[in-house]
C-alpha positions in Angstrom: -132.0 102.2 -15.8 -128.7 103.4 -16.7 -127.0 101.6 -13.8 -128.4 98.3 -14.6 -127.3 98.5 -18.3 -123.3 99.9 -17.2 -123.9 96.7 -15.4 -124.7 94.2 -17.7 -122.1 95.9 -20.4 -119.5 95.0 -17.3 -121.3 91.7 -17.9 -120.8 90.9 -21.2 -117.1 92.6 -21.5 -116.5 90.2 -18.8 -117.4 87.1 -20.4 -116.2 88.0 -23.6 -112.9 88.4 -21.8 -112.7 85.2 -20.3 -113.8 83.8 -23.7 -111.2 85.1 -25.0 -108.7 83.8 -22.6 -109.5 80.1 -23.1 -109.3 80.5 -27.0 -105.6 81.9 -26.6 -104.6 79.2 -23.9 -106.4 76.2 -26.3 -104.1 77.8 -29.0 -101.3 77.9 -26.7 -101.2 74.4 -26.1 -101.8 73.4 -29.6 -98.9 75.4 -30.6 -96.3 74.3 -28.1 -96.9 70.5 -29.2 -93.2 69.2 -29.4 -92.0 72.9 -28.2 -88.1 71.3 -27.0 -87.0 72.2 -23.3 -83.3 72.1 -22.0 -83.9 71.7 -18.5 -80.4 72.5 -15.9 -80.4 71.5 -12.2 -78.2 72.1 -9.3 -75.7 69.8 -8.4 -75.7 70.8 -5.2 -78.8 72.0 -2.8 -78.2 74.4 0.3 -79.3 71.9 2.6 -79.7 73.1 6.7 -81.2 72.0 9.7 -82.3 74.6 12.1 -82.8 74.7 15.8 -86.1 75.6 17.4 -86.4 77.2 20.9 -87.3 74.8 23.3 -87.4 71.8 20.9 -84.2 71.1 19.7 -83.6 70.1 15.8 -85.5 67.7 13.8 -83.8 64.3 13.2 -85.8 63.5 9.7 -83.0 64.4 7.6 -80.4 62.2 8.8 -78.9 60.4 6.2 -80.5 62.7 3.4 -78.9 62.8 0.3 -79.1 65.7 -2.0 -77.7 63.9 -5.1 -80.7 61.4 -4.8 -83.4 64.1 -3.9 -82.2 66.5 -6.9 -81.7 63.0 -9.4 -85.5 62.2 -8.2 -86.6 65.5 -8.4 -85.3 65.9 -12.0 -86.7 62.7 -13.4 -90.3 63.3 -11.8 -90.0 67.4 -13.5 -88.8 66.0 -17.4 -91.7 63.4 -17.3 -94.7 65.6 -16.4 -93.2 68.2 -19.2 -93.3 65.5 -21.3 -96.8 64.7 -20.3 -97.6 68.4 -21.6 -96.0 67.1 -24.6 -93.1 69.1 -24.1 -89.8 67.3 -25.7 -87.0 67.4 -23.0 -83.3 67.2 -24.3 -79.9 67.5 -23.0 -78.0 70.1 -25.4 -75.0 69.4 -26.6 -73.4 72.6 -25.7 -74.5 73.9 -22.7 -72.8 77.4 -23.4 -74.7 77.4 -26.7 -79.0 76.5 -26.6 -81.4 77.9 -29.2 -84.1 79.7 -27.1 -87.2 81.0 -28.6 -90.6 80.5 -28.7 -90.4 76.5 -29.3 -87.1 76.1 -27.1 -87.1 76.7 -24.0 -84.3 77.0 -21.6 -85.2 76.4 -18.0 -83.1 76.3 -15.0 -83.4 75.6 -11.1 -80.9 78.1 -10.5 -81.1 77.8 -6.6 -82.9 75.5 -3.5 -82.7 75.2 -0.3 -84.0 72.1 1.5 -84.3 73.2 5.5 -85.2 70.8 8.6 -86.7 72.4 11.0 -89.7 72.0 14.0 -92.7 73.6 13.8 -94.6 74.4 16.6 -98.5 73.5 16.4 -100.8 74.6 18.8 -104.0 72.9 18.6 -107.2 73.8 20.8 -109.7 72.4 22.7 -113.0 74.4 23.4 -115.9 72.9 26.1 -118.8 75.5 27.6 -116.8 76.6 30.0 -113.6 76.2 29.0 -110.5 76.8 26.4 -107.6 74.4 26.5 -104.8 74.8 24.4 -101.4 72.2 23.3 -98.7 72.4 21.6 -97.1 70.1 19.5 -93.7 69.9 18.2 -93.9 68.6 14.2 -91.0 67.6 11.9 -91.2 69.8 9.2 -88.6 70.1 5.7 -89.2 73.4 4.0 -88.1 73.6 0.3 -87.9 76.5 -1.7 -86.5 76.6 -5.0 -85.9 79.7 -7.1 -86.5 79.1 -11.6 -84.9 80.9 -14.3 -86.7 80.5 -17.6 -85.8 81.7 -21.0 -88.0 81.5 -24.4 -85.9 84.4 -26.4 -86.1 86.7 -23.4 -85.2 86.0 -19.7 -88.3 86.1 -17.4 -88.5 87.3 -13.7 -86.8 85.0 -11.4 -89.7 82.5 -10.6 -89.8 81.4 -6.9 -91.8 78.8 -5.1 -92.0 77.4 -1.5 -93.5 74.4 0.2 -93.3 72.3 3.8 -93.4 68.6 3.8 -95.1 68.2 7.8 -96.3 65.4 9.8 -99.8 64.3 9.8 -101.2 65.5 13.2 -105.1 64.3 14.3 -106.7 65.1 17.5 -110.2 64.7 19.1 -111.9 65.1 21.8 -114.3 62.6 23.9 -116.7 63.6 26.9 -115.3 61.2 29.8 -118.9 60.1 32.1 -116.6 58.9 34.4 -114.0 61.6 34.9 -116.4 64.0 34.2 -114.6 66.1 31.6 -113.3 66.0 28.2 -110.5 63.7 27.4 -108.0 65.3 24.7 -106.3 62.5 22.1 -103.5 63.1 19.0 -102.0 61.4 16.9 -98.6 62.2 15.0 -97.6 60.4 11.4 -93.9 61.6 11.6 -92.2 62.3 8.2 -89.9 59.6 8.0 -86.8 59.7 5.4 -88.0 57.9 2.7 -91.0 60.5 2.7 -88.6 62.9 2.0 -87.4 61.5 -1.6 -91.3 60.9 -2.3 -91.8 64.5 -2.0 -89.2 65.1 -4.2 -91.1 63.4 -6.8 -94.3 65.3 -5.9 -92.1 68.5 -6.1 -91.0 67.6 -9.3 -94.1 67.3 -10.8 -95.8 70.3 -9.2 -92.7 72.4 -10.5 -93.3 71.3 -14.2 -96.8 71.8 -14.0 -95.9 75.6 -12.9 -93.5 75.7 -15.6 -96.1 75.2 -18.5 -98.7 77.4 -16.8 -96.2 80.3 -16.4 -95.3 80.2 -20.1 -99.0 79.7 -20.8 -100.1 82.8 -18.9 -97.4 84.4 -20.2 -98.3 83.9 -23.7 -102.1 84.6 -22.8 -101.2 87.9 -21.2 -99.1 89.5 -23.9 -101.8 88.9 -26.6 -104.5 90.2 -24.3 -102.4 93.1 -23.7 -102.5 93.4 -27.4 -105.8 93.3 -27.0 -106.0 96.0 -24.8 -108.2 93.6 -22.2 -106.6 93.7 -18.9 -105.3 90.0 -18.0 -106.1 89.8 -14.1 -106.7 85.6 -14.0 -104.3 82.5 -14.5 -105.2 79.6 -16.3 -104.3 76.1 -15.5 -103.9 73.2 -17.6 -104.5 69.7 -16.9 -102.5 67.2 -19.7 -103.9 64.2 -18.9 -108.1 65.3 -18.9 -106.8 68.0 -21.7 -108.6 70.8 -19.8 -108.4 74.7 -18.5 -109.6 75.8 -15.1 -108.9 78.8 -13.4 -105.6 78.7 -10.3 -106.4 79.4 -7.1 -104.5 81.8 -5.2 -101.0 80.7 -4.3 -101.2 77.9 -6.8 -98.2 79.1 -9.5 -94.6 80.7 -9.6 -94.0 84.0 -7.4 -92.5 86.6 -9.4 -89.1 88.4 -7.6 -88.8 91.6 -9.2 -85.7 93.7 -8.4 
């Protein structure tokens, strides 16, 4: 008896928790309303193609321009802040911004943009037998590396994503060979993919940039609290609602 009610007190501090972690993000976002954001980014990427054993170097950023991908990258980031309602602003003096708690001061301090091959092996199982192939796959890893001050300096944020080609296969029981028949198909990343996933990057970093400061804001008043803040919260600005992140979807924080 006394097990099943420690239990169902775990219960109901539990919900209560959560409870109160969507009350302090909803107050969160009704505070930040017109919060003002100086946003700084590179002029310059560390841009690199590497070689792969075997396979050579990838050809998909020939051409590539890193003014254009950073100018993209930058427009796409400022208008999903402003879809959070965030007001985005070029300061006057950049040796000079107001930061506190309604202005924000963000920078991309550092990314590098790498080409690279990635080997995918892909397999075929029948009741006999296990095949395996592998396939070489353009790939353009970006990892970019956030500063982000509100009246104190957070951790360094970091984040990392791979642009790939689209690779299908299947598999279809030949009558007249008498065995399996393997089939692929590659969509390779072509150039102009590149610059779209600068826009996609763009928007994915804002979106990590308000649930940071979000969680942030959330965690210290739990803390206050004294509940223990073990979830992230996500916020969607255009359905105007909180779920819970996934794992792996948010800012990594690089502590010394």
């Amino acid at each position: 008896m006394k097990k099943v009610l420690f239990i169902a007190l775990l219960m109901v501090l539990a919900f209560s928790s959560c409870q109160t972690e969507l009350k302090l993000a909803k107050s969160f976002v009704a505070e930040q309303t017109d919060t003002r954001v100086a946003v700084y980014f590179p002029e310059k990427a560390e841009v690199k193609v590497e070689y792969a054993p075997n396979y050579g170097t990838t050809e998909v950023l020939e051409g590539f321009s890193q003014d254009l991908f950073l100018d993209v990258m930058y427009s796409a980031y400022a208008d999903m802040l402003r879809a959070y309602g965030l007001d985005v602003y070029v300061p006057e003096d950049a040796d000079n911004v107001q930061v506190d708690s309604v202005h924000w001061l963000v920078m991309l301090s550092r990314m590098e943009i790498s080409g690279r091959i990635t080997e995918y092996e892909d397999y075929l199982f029948s009741d006999t037998d296990e095949y395996s192939y592998k396939h070489p796959l353009n790939t353009v890893n970006v990892a970019s590396w956030f500063e982000i001050n509100d009246g104190d300096w957070k951790p360094v944020l970091f984040c990392e994503h791979n642009l790939i080609d689209g690779f299908d296969s299947e598999t279809d029981y030949s009558f007249w060979l008498g065995k399996l028949e393997y089939n692929y198909t590659i969509d390779t990343v072509k150039l102009g993919d590149v610059y779209n996933y600068a826009v996609y990057l763009g928007k994915l970093y804002a979106g990590y940039t308000y649930d940071y400061m979000m969680n942030s804001y959330v965690g210290a008043k739990m803390k206050n609290l004294n509940y223990y803040y073990n979830v992230l919260l996500r916020y969607d600005p255009y359905q105007k609602k909180l779920r819970y992140a996934t794992e792996n979807d948010g800012f990594i924080e690089m502590f010394e």
